[in-house]
C-alpha positions as CSV (number, residue, x, y, z in Angstrom):
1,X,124.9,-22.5,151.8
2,X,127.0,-19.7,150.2
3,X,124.5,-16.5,149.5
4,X,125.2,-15.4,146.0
5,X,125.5,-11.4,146.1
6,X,122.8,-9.5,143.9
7,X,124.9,-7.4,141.8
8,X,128.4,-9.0,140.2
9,X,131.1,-6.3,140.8
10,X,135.0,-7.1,140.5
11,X,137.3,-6.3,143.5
12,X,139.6,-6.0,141.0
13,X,137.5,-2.9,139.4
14,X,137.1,-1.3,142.9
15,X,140.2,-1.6,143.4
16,X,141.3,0.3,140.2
17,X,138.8,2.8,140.7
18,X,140.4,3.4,144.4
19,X,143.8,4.1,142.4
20,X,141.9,6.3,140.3
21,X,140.8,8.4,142.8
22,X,143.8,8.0,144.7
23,X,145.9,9.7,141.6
24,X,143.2,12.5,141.4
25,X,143.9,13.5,145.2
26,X,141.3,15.9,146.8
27,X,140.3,16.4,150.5
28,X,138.5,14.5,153.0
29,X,134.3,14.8,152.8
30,X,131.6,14.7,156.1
31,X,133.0,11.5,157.5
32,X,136.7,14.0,157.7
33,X,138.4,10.6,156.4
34,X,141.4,11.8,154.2
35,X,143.3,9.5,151.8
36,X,146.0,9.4,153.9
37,X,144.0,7.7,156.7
38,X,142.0,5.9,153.9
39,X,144.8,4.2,152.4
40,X,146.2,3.1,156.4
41,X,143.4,0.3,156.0
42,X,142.8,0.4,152.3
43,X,142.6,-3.1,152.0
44,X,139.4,-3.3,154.6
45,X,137.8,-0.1,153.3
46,X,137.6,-1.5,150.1
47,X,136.4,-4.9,151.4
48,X,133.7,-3.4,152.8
49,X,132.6,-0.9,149.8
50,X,132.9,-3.6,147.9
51,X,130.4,-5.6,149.4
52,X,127.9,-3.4,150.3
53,X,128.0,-2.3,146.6
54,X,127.4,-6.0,146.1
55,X,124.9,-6.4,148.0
56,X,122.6,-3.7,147.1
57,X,123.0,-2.1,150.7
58,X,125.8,0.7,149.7
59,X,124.0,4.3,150.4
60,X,126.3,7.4,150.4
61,X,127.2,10.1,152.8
62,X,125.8,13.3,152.6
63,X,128.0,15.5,150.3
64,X,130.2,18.7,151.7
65,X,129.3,22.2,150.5
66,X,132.3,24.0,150.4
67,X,132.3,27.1,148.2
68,X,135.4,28.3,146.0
69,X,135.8,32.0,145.7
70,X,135.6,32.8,141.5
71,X,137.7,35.4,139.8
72,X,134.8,37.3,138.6
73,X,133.7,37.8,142.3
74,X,130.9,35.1,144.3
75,X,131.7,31.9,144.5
76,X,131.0,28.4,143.1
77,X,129.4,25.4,144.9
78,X,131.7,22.9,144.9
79,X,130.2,19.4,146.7
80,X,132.7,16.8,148.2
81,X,131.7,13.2,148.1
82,X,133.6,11.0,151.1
83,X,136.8,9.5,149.8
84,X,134.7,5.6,149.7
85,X,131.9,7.4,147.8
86,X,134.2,9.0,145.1
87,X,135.5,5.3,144.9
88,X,132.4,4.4,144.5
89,X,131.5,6.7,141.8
90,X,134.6,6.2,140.1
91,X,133.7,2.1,139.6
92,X,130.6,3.6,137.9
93,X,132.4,5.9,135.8
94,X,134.7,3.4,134.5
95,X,131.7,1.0,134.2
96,X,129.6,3.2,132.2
97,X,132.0,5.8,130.7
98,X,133.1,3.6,127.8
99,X,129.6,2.7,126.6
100,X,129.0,6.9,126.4
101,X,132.2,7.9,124.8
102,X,131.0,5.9,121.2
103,X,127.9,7.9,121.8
104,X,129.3,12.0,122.6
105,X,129.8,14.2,119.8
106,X,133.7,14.9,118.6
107,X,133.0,18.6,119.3
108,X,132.6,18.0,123.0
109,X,136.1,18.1,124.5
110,X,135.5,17.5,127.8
111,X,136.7,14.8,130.6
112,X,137.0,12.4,127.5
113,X,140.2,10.7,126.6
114,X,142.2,11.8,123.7
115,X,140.2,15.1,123.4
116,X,141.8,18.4,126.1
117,X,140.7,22.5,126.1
118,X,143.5,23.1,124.2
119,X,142.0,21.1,121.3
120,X,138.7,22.8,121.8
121,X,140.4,26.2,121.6
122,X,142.7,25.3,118.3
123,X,139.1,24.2,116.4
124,X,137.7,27.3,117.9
125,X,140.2,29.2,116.0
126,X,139.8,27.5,113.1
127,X,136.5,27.8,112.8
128,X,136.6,31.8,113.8
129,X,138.9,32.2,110.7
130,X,135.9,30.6,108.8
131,X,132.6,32.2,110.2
132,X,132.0,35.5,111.2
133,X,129.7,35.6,114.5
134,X,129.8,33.4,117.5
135,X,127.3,32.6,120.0
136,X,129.0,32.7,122.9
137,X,126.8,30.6,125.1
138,X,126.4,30.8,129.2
139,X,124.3,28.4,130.9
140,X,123.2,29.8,134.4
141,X,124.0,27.1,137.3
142,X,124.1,24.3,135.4
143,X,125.5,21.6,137.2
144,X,122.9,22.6,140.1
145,X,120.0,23.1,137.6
146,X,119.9,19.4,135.4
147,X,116.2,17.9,136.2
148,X,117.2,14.6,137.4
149,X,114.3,12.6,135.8
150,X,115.5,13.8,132.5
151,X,119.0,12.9,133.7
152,X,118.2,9.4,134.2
153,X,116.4,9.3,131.3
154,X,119.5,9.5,129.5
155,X,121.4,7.6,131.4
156,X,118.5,4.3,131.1
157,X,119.0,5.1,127.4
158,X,122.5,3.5,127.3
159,X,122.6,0.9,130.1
160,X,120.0,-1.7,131.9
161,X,122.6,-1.7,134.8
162,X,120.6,-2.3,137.4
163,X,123.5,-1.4,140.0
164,X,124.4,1.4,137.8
165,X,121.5,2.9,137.7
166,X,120.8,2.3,141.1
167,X,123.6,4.2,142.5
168,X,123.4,7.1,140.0
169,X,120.0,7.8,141.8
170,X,121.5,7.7,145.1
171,X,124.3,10.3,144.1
172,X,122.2,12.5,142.9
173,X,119.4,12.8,145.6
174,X,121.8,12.8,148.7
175,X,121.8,15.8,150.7
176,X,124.1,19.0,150.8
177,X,125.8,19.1,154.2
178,X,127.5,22.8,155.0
179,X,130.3,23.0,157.1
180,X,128.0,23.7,160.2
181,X,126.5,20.2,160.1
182,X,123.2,21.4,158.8
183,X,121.8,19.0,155.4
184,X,119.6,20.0,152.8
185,X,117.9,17.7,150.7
186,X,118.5,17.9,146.5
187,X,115.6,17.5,143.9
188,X,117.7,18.5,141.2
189,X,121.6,19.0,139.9
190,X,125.1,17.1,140.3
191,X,127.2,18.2,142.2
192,X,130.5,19.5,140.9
193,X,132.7,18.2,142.7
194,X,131.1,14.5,142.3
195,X,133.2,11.8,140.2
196,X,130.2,10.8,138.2
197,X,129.2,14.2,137.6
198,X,131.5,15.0,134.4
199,X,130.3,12.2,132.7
200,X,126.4,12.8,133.9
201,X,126.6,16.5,132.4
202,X,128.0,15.4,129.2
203,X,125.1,13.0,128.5
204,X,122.8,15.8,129.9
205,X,124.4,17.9,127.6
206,X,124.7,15.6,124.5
207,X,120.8,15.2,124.2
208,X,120.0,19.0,125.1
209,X,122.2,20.8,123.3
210,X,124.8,18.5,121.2
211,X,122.3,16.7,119.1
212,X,119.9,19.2,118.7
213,X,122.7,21.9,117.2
214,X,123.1,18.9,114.9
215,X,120.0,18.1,113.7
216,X,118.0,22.0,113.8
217,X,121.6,23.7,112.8
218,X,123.9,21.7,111.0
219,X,125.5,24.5,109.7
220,X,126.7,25.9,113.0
221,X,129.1,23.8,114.5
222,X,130.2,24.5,117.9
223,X,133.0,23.7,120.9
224,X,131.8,22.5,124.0
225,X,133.7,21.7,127.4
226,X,131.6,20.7,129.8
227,X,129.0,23.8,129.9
228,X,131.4,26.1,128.7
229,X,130.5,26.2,124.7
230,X,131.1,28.6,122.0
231,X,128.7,27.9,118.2
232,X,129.8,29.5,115.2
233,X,127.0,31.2,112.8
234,X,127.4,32.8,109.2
235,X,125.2,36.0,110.0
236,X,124.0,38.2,112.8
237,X,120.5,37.2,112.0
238,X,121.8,33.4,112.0
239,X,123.3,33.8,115.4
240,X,120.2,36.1,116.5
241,X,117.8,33.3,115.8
242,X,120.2,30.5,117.1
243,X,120.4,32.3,120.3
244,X,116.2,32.7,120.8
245,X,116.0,29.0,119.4
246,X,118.6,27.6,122.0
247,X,117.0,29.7,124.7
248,X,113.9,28.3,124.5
249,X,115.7,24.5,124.1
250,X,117.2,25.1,127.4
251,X,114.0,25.9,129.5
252,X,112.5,22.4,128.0
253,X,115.4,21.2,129.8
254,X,115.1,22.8,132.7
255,X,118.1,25.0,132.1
256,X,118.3,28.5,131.8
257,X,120.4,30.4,129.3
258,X,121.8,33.5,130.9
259,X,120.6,36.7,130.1
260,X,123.8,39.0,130.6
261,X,126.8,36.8,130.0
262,X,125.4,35.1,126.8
263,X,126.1,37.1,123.7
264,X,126.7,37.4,120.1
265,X,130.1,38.3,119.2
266,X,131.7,39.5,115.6
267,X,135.1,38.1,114.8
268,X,136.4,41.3,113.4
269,X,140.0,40.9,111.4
270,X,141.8,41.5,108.6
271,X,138.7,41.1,106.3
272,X,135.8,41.4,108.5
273,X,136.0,45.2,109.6
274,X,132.6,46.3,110.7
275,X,132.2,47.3,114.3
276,X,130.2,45.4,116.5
277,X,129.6,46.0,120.3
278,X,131.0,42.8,121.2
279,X,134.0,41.5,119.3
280,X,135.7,39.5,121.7
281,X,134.9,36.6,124.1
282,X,136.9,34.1,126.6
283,X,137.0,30.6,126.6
284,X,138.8,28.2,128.7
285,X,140.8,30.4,129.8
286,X,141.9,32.1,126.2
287,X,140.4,35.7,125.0
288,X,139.5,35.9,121.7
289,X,140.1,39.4,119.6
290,X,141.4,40.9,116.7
291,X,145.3,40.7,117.0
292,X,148.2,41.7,114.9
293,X,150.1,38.9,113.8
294,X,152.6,37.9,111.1
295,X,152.4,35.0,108.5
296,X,155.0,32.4,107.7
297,X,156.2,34.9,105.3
298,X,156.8,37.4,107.7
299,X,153.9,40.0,106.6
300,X,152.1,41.0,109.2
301,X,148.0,40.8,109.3
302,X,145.3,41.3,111.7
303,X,143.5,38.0,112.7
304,X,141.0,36.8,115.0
305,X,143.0,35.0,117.7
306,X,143.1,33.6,120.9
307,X,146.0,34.2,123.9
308,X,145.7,33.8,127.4
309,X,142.5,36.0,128.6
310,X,142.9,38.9,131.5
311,X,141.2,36.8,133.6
312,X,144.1,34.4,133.8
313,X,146.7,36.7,133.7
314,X,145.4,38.8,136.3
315,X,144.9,35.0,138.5
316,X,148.6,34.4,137.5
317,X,150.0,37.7,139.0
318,X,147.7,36.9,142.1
319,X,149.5,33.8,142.3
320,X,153.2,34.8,141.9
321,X,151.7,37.7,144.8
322,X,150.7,34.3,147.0
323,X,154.2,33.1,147.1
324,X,155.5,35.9,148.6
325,X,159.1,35.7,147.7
326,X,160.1,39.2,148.3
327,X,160.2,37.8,152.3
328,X,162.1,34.7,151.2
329,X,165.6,36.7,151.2
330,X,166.9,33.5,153.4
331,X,166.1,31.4,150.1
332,X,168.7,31.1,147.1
333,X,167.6,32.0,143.9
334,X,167.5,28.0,142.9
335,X,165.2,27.2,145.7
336,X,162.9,29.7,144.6
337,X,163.2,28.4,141.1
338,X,162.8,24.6,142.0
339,X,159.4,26.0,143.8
340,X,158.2,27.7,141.2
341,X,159.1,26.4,138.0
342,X,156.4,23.6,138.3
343,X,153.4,25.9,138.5
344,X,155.2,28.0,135.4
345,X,155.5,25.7,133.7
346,X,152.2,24.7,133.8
347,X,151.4,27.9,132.9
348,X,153.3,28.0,129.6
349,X,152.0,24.1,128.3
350,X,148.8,25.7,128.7
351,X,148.5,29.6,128.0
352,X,151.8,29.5,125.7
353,X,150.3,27.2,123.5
354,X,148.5,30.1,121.5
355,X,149.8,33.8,120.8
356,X,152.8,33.7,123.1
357,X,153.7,36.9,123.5
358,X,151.1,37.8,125.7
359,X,151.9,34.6,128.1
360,X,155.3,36.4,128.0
361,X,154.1,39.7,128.9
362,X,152.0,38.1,131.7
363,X,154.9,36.0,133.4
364,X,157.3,39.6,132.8
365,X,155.5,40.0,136.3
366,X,157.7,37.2,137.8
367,X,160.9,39.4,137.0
368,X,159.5,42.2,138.8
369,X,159.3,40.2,141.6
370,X,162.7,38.5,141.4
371,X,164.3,41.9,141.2
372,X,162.3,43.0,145.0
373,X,163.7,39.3,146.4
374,X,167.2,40.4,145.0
375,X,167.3,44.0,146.6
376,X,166.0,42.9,150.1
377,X,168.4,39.7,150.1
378,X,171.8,41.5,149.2
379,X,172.8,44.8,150.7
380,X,174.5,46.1,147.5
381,X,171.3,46.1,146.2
382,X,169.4,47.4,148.8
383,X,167.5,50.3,147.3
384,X,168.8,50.0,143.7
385,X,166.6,48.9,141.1
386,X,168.8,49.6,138.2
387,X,171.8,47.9,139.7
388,X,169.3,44.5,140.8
389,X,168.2,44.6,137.1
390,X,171.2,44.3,136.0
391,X,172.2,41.8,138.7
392,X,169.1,39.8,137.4
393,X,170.1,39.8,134.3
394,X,173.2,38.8,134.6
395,X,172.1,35.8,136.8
396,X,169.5,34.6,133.4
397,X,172.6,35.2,131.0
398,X,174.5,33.3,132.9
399,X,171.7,30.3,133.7
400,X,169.6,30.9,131.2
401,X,167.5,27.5,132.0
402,X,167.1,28.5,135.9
403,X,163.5,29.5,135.6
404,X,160.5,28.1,133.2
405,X,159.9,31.8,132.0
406,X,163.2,32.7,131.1
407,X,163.9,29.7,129.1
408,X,160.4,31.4,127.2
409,X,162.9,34.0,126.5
410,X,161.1,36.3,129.3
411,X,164.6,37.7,130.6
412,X,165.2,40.3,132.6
């Protein structure tokens, strides 16, 4: 007799959650299992997640601290599920991720298809142009601060999933291993780091923050990624009140706004001229300020507008820094643009996207550096920045689509 498997789960589904994850890339958790190694017997891994899911009996490994240095100083928890367990969270997410995505407001941009940062920064200008303060919101350790009751709550709202739900319990109470072997247990948070736990935080988010803008201040609309969010008021007083209200809407939660980084911010331009102690904020990855710019008719105005943010540049001048190149004097100049250009370009889909210049200003960097490489690979050079300059230049005159930032028009 043929025992019939509690839970119905498609191989199939596993299977495209395994690609999924396999596309995403990402290093091996406790178990030290890779992809690589993962996907030399794929086809019995998957066997076996498959029907332990099934069955009920699937329990996860413990999850791997590892902690990424921040650009600010500190660092961030980062937790790394096992290669099967992010598989395993991934069949969730694909499970229960189109149920949620009718349900999310359109202002949060995050980890949802069709929706980028990009698009959140663009309305984020817009809306800047249209109201004059901005809360500009910090949420202290989120993603290690969401009460999982409340959590689940949420997630019950929207599926009777029994495996679903199930699982979603497991992820979130399975220990913290660091790198020394030792585990501690979790009572509350997601880890970031976790498939499911983009998804998780949005509903979190969605019911503490999202819906509750809408309904107590439906005149403040706001842009939210993940926990990074900015709201737009009409008056200091507006944003004052917002900020004390929101505060206070976070504890409930179990969240905690944060003191310091959280602040009210004027959008001083051409108009708006009053001084204000903060008049500029970041957000993903763009610093908003008054700027001088020029219209379609060529007048120039100042506006309140976003280009890439210090932080970034500064992380994009540690980078070029990282690759060294000055010591690659045994490389051609096409090597070293063929290495490059991928990260570059990168660089310009995302920070050129608004208020150029300073992207080109930033990535002027890479020139200085090209110009070192030139002096210390040819002897004519050698000690001649003026004559490598010109050398340079030459070389982007004569290919001028050699490197992503000189076909920006960032020439030497």
């Amino acid at each position: 007799m043929i025992k019939t498997k509690p839970f119905t789960i498609s191989k199939h589904l596993v299977h495209q959650a395994y690609l999924r994850v396999k596309q995403n890339g990402g290093s091996a958790g406790v178990d030290g299992l890779g992809l690589e190694e993962f996907e030399q017997d794929s086809r019995n891994h998957l066997y076996r997640l498959w029907n332990r899911m099934s069955s009920g009996s699937y329990m996860p490994s413990p999850v791997l601290l590892v902690e990424i240095p921040k650009s600010g100083g500190g660092t961030r928890p980062l937790g790394i599920p096992t290669v099967t367990d992010r598989i395993a969270q991934m069949v969730v997410t694909m499970t229960l991720a189109p149920v949620l995505e009718s349900v999310f407001h359109n202002d949060s941009y995050g980890y949802r298809p069709g929706k980028s940062a990009l698009d959140a920064v663009g309305k984020a200008r817009q809306r800047c142009w249209r109201q004059d303060w901005v809360l500009d919101l910090d949420i202290k350790g989120f993603f290690d601060s969401i009460p999982h009751e409340l959590l689940l709550k949420a997630v019950r709202r929207h599926t009777a999933c029994k495996w679903v739900l199930l699982y979603i319990e497991r992820w979130l109470t399975a220990p913290v291993q660091q790198r020394d072997g030792i585990t501690t247990e979790r009572t509350k948070g997601t880890p970031q780091g976790a498939v499911v736990s983009p998804l998780l935080a949005n509903l979190f988010l969605h019911y503490c923050m999202d819906e509750w803008l809408r309904i107590n201040y439906p005149s403040c609309p706001f842009e939210r990624y993940a926990d990074d969010c900015v709201i737009h008021c009409s008056t200091e007083q507006q944003a004052t009140e917002l900020k004390e209200a929101l505060a206070e809407r976070l504890k409930a939660c179990g969240l905690e706004m944060h003191p310091e980084k959280t602040k009210i911010v004027y959008c001083r331009d051409e108009d708006r001229r009053k001084t204000y102690p903060n008049m500029s904020f970041d957000f993903l990855g763009y610093t908003f300020r008054s700027r001088k710019s020029r219209n379609r008719k060529g007048k120039f105005f100042t506006g309140f507008l976003p280009a890439v943010g210090d932080k970034a540049k500064k992380a994009i001048r540690q980078k070029i820094r990282g690759w060294k190149l000055t010591s690659r004097s045994g490389s051609s100049l096409t090597r070293l643009a063929e290495e490059t250009n991928p990260v570059v370009k990168g660089w310009i889909n995302y920070y050129g996207h608004f208020y150029k210049s300073e992207l080109q200003e930033a990535l002027g960097y890479l020139n200085l550096v090209l110009k070192s490489w030139a002096r210390q690979k040819y002897k004519k050079l050698q000690g001649r920045k003026v004559r490598a300059s010109k050398w340079l230049g030459r070389m982007a005159k004569a290919i001028p689509n050699l490197f992503a930032h000189w076909q920006l028009g960032v020439r030497p």
